[in-house]
C-alpha positions in Angstrom: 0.0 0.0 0.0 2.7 2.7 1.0 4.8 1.7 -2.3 1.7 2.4 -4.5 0.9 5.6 -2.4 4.5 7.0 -3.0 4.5 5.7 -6.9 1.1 7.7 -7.0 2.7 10.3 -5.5 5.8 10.6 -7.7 3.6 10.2 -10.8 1.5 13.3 -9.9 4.4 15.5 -8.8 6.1 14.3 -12.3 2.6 15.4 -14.1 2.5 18.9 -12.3 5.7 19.2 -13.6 5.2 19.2 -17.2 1.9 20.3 -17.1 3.7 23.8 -15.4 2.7 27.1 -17.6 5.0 28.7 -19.3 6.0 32.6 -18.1 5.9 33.6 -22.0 3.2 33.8 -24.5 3.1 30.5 -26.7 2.5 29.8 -30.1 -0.7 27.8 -30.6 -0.4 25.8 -32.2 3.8 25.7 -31.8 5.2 25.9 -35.5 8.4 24.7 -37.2 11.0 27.1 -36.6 12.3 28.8 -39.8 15.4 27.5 -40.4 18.7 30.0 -39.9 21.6 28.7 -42.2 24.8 31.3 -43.1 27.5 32.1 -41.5 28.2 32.8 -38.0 30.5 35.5 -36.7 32.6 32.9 -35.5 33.2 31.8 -39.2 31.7 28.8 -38.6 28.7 27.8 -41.0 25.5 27.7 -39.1 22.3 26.2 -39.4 19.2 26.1 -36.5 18.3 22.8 -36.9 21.8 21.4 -35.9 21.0 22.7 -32.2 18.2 20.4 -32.3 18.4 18.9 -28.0 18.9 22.1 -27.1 16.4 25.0 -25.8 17.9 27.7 -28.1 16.8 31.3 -27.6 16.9 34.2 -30.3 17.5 37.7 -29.3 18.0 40.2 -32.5 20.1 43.4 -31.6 22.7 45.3 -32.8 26.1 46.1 -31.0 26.0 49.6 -30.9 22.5 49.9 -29.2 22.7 51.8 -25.8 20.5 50.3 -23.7 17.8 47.6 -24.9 20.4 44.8 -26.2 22.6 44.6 -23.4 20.0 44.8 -20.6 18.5 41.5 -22.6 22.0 39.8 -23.1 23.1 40.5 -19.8 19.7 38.8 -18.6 20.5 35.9 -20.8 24.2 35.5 -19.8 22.3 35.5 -15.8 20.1 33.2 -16.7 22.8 31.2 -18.1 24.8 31.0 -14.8 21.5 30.7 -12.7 21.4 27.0 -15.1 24.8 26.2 -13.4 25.6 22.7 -14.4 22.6 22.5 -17.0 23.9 25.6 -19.2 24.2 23.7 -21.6 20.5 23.4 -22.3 20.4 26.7 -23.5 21.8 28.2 -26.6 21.6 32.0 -27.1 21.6 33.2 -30.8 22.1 37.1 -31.3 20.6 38.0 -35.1 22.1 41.2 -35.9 19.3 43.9 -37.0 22.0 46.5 -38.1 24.5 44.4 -40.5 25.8 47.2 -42.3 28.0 48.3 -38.9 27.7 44.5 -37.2 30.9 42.8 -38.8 31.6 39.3 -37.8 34.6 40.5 -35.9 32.5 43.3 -33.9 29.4 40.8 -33.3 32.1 38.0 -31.9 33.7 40.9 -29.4 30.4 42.3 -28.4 29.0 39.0 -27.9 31.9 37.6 -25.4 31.6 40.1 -23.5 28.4 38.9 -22.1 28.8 34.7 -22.1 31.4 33.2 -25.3 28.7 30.5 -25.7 26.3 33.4 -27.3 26.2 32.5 -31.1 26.1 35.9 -33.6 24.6 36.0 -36.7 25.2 38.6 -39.2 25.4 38.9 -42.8 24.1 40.9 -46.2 21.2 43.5 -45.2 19.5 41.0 -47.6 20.4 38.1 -45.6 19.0 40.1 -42.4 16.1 41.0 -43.8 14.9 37.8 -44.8 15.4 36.0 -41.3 13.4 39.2 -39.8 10.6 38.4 -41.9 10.6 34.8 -41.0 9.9 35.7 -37.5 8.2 38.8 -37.9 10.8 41.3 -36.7 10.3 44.9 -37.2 13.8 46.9 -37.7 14.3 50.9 -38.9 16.8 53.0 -38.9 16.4 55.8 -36.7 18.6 59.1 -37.4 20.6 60.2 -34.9 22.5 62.9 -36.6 24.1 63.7 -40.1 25.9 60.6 -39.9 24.8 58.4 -37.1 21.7 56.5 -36.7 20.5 53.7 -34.1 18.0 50.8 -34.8 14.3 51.0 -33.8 13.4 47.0 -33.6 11.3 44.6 -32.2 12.3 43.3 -28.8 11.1 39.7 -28.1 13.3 36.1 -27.3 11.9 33.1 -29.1 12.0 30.4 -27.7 12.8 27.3 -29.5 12.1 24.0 -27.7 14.5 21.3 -28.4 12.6 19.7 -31.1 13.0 22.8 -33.6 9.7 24.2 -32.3 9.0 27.5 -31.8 7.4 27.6 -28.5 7.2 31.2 -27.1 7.5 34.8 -27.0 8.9 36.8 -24.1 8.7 40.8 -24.1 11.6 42.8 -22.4 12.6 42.9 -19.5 11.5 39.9 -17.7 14.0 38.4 -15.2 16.3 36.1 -15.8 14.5 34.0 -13.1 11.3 33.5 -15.8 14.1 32.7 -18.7 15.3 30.0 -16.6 12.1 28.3 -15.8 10.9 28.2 -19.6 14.4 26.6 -20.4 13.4 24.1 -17.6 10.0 24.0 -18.6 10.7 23.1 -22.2 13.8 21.1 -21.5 12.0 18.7 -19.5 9.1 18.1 -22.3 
């Protein structure tokens, strides 16, 4: 009796498990992620679906943004170490938004300076503006003066569960706390 009391207990504790709410919006139905393949600023070749096991998260920035970028990458890079042992679930990927300044080499340094497991992605404004479409990123160049400008963009993470799903949707500014328990949340599923 006890032994079927604590594998009835164990069962339901394992069911309100994965039957906890994500802390972003979802996609419902989820949907196939668009697949990502060029060249990262690593000069490695990338494609999406090769992090397939992974939760992989998409931020899209641009390195010279003052405020709204680093504020998200520095959450990420948190969330990251709040993981500890099981960082390795989570892959960031940084789409650049501004690819006429974001050079491989300036994405790389930018990017390390948060976590060097952060992949960057940047390429021909063509390039850019196709994976933006795919997932319904807005992106403008904003004049800042005569010669300067900054990027007016959309600011979401995807989430991408580790079946090449795209899951959810997360606004700004939520803490690193909530970015964790959707990794943990889809990383159990």
């Amino acid at each position: 009796m006890k032994r079927r009391l604590f594998l009835s207990a164990l069962l339901a504790a394992s069911m309100a498990q994965a039957a906890e709410p994500l802390r972003s919006g979802t996609f419902s139905p989820a949907r196939v992620a668009p697949e990502i393949a060029q060249q990262a600023a690593d000069g490695r070749d990338f494609r999406l679906s090769r992090l397939r096991g992974k939760v992989v998260v998409l931020e899209f920035g641009f390195t010279h943004c003052q405020a709204i970028c680093p504020a998200s990458l520095a959450l990420l890079a948190q969330a990251r170490q709040k993981l500890g042992a099981n960082a390795d679930r989570l892959q960031v990927l940084f789409i650049s938004v501004d690819p006429e300044r974001d050079t491989p080499a300036r994405l790389k340094d930018y990017l390390a300076r948060f976590d060097k497991s952060f992949i960057g992605l940047t390429g021909t404004p063509e390039q850019m503006a196709a994976i933006r479409k795919d997932y319904g990123i807005t992106a403008t160049k904003v004049p800042t003066g005569p010669d300067s400008y900054q990027m007016g963009h959309s600011s979401y993470l995807y989430f991408i569960d580790k079946k090449g799903m795209l899951r959810a949707l997360m606004p700004f500014g939520r803490p690193a706390d909530e970015i964790v328990h959707d990794v943990n949340v889809l990383y159990a599923e």
